[in-house]
Every structure is written in C-alpha cells, then in structure tokens.
Backbone bond lengths (Angstrom), bond angles and torsions (degrees), N, CA, C in turn:
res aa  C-N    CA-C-N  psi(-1)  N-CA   C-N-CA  omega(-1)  CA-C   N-CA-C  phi
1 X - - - 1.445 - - 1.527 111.70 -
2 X 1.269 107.95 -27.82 1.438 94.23 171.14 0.846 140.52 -116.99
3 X 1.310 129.51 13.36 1.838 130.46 98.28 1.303 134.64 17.17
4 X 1.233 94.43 -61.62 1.354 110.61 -144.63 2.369 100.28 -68.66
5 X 1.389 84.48 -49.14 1.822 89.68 -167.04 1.211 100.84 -47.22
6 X 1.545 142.49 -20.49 1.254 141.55 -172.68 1.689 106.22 -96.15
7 X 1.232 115.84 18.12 1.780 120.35 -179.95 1.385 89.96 -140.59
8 X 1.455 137.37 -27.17 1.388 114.87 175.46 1.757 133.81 -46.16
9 X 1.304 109.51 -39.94 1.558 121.77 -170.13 1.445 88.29 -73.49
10 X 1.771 151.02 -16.67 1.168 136.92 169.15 1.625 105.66 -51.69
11 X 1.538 117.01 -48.50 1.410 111.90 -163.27 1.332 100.00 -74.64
12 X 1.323 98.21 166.01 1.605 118.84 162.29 1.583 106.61 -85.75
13 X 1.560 82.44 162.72 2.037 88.12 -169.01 1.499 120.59 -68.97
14 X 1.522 98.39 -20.63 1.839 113.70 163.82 1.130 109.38 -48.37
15 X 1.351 145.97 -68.87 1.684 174.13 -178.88 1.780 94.34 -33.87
16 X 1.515 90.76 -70.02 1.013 83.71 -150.31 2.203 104.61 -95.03
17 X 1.431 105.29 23.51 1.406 105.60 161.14 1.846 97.08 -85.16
18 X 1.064 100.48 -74.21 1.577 122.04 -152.61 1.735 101.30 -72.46
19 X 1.236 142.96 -0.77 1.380 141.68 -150.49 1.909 91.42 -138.54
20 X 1.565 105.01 -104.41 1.319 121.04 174.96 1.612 123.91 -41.47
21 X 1.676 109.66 -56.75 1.443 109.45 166.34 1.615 129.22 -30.60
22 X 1.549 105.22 -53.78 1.729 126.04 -167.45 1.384 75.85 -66.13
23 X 1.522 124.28 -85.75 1.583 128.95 -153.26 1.415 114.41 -39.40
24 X 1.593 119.57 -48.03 1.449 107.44 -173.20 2.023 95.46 -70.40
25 X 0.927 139.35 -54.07 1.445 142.38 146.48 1.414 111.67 24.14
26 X 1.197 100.71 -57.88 1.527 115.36 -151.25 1.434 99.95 -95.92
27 X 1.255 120.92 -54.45 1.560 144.61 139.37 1.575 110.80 -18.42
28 X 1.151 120.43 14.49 1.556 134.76 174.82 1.620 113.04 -100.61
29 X 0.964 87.53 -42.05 1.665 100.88 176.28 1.733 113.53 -50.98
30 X 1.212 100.08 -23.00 1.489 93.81 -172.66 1.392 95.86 -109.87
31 X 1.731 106.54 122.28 1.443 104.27 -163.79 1.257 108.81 -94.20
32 X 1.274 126.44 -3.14 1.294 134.92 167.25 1.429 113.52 -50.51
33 X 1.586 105.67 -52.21 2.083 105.72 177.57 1.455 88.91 -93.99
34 X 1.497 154.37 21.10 1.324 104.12 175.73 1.528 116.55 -79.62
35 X 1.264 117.39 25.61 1.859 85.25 174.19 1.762 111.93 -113.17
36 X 1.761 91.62 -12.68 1.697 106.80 -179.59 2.098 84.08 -70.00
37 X 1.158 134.57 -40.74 1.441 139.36 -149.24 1.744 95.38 -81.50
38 X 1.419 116.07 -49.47 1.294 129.79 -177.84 1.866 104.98 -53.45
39 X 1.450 100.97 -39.41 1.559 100.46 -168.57 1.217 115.51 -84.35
40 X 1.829 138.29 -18.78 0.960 128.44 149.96 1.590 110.41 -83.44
41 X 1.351 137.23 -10.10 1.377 122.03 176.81 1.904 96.42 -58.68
42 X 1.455 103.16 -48.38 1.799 101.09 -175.63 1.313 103.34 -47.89
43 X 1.329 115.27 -48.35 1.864 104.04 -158.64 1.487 85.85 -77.54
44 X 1.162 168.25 12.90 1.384 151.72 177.58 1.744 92.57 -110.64
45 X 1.374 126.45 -30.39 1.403 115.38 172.11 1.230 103.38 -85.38
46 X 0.957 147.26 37.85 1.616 146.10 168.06 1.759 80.39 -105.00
47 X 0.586 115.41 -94.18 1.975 125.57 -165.04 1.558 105.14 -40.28
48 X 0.933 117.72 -17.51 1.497 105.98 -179.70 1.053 130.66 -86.70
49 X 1.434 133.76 -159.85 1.785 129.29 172.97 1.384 97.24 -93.59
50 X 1.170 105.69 165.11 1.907 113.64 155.23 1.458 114.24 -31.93
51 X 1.097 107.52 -74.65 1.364 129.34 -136.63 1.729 89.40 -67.08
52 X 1.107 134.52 -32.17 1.430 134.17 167.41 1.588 128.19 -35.12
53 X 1.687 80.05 -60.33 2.110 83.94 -178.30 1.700 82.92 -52.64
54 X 1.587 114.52 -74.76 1.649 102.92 -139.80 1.322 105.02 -75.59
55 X 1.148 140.97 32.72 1.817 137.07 138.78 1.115 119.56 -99.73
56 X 1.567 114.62 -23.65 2.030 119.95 -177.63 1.602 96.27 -105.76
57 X 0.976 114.08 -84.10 1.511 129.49 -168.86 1.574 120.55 -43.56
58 X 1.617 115.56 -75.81 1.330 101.64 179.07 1.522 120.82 -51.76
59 X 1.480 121.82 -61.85 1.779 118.46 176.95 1.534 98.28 -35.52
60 X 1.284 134.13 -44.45 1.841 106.26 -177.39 1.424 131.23 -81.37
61 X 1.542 90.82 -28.44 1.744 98.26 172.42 2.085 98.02 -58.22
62 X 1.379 108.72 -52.65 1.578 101.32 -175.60 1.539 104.59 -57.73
63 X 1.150 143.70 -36.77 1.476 136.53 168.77 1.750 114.60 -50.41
64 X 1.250 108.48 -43.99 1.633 113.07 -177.71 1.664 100.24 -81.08
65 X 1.202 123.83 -51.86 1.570 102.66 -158.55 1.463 100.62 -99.25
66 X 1.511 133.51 -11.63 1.576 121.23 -176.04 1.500 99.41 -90.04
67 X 1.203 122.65 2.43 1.463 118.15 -168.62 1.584 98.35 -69.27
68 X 1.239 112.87 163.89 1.560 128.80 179.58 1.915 96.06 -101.37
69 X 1.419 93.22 -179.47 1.745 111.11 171.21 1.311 115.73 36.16
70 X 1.867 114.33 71.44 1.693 82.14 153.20 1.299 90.08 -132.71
71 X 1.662 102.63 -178.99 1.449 119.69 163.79 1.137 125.74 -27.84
72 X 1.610 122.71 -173.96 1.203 141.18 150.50 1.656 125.80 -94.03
73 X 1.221 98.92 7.93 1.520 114.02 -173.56 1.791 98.53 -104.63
74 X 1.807 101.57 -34.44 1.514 106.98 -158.25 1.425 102.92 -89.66
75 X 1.635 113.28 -29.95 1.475 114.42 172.51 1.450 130.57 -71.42
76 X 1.566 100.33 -5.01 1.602 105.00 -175.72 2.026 84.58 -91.82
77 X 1.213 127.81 -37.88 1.392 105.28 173.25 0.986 121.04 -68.42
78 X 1.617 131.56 -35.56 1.340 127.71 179.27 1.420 106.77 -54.84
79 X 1.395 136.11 -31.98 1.069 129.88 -156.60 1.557 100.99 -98.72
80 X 1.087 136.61 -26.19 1.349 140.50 165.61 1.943 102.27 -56.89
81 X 1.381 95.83 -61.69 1.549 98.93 173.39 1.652 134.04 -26.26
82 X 1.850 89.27 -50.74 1.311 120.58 173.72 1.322 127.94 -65.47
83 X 1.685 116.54 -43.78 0.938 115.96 138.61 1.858 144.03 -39.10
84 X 0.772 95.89 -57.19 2.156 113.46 156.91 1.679 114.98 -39.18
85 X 1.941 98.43 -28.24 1.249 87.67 178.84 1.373 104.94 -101.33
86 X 1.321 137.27 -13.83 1.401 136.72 176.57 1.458 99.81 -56.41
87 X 1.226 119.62 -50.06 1.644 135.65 -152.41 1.746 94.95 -71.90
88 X 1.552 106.92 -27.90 1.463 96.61 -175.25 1.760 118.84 -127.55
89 X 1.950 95.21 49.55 1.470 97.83 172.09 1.438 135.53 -57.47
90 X 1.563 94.01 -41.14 1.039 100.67 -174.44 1.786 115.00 -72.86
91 X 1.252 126.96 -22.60 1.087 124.09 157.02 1.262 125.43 -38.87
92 X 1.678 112.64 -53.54 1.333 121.24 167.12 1.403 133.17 -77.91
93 X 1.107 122.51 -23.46 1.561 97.41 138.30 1.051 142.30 -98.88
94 X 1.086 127.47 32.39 1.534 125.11 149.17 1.341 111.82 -105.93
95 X 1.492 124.54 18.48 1.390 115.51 175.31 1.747 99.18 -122.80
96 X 1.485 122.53 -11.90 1.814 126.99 147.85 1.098 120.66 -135.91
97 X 1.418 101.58 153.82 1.785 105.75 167.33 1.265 133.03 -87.85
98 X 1.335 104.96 155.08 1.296 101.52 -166.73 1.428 133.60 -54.71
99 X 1.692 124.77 -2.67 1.439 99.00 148.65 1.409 118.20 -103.64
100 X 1.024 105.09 10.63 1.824 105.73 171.07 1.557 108.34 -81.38
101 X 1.301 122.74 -18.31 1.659 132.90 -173.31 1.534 108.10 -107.28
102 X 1.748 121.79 -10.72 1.347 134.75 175.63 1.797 96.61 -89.80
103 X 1.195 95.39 -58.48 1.391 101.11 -167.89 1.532 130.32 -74.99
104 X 1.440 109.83 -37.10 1.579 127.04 157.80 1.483 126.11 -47.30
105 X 1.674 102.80 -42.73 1.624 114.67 -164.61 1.405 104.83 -121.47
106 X 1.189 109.73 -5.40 1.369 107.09 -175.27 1.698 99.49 43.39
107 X 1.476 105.71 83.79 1.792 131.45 -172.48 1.456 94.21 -55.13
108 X 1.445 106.80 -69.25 1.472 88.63 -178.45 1.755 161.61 -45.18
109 X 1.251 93.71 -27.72 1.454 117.72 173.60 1.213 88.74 -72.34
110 X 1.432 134.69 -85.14 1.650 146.00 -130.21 2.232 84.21 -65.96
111 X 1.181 110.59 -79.56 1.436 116.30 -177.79 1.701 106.64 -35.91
112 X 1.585 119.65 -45.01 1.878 111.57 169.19 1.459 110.90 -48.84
113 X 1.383 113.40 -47.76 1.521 121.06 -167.95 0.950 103.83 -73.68
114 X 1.506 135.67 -25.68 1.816 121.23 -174.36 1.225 107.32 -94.86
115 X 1.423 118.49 -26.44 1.958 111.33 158.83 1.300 104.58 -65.21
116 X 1.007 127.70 -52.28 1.387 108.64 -177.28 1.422 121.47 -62.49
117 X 1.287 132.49 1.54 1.419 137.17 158.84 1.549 111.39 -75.59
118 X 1.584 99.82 -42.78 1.523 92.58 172.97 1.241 144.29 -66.10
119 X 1.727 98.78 -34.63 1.079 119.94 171.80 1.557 131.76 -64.58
C-alpha cells in the first residue's frame, strides 16, 4: 500500500475512478490497512470529479466508522483511520458540500469521534 501513491499519477483518472478506487474501497474492510487504504483513497480523490467522493467514498467511510461493536484491536484501527481523516479535511470539503457531507456521513458523529481520538 505504500507503494502504491507513487504509481497512481501513471493512471488516468478513468482507471483509477472505476478500477483502483472500488478495489482500495473494498480493501476497507480490513481494518488493519484502513488508514495506509484511506491515504491513497485521498490522493485518488484529488484527481477526480466531485460527484465521485460523494457516490464512492463518503457511503463507505459511513459504513466503517458509524458502524457499532468492535473490538479493541478494531478500534485502535478505526481510530488511526480517523485520524487520516482529520489530516485530509480539507480534501473533503472541497470535493462535497455541505449537505452532501451533513447528510451522507452524518458530519457530526464521524468529526465527534475524530476529536475524540485527539483528545
């Protein structure tokens, strides 16, 4: 995975919406890489259109961090994860608006939970 951000700018933005995007996506599930997975999902939403993060991206980030019940093994990744997303606000809003990022992620929860990592 971390490899990889230094071979992304080879693809074209086609490739890597419809090909790479889905795969690292899916590659969420394992909470062990999600924050190495989170950090090239950002550099692949830098190149893309809008409309990408909020049809691919936000609905999965709300599947990984609003989920209920995990471990103590799974919350130390979520929270690394979470962190990854503080580091890449500004990515996210300028790639939705604010009720597509209120309403998609339900902002509040996900943004409570990543101060509370910091904190």
């Amino acid at each position: 995975m971390r490899g990889l951000s230094r071979l992304l700018p080879q693809f074209p933005s086609s490739v890597l919406e419809k090909k790479i995007l889905p795969a690292l996506l899916e590659e969420m599930k394992d909470h062990d890489l999600l924050s190495l997975v989170l950090q090239n999902v950002f550099l692949i939403v830098r190149t893309l259109p809008r409309r990408a993060f909020g049809e691919k991206v936000i609905p999965r980030l709300r599947d990984i961090f609003l989920s209920s019940g995990t471990t103590t093994e799974r919350k130390t990744a979520k929270e690394a994860g979470l962190m990854v997303i503080l580091e890449h606000m500004g990515t996210i809003t300028e790639n939705c608006s604010g009720k597509e990022f209120k309403d998609g992620m339900n902002a509040g929860s996900v943004m409570f939970r990543s101060m509370e990592v910091v904190i």
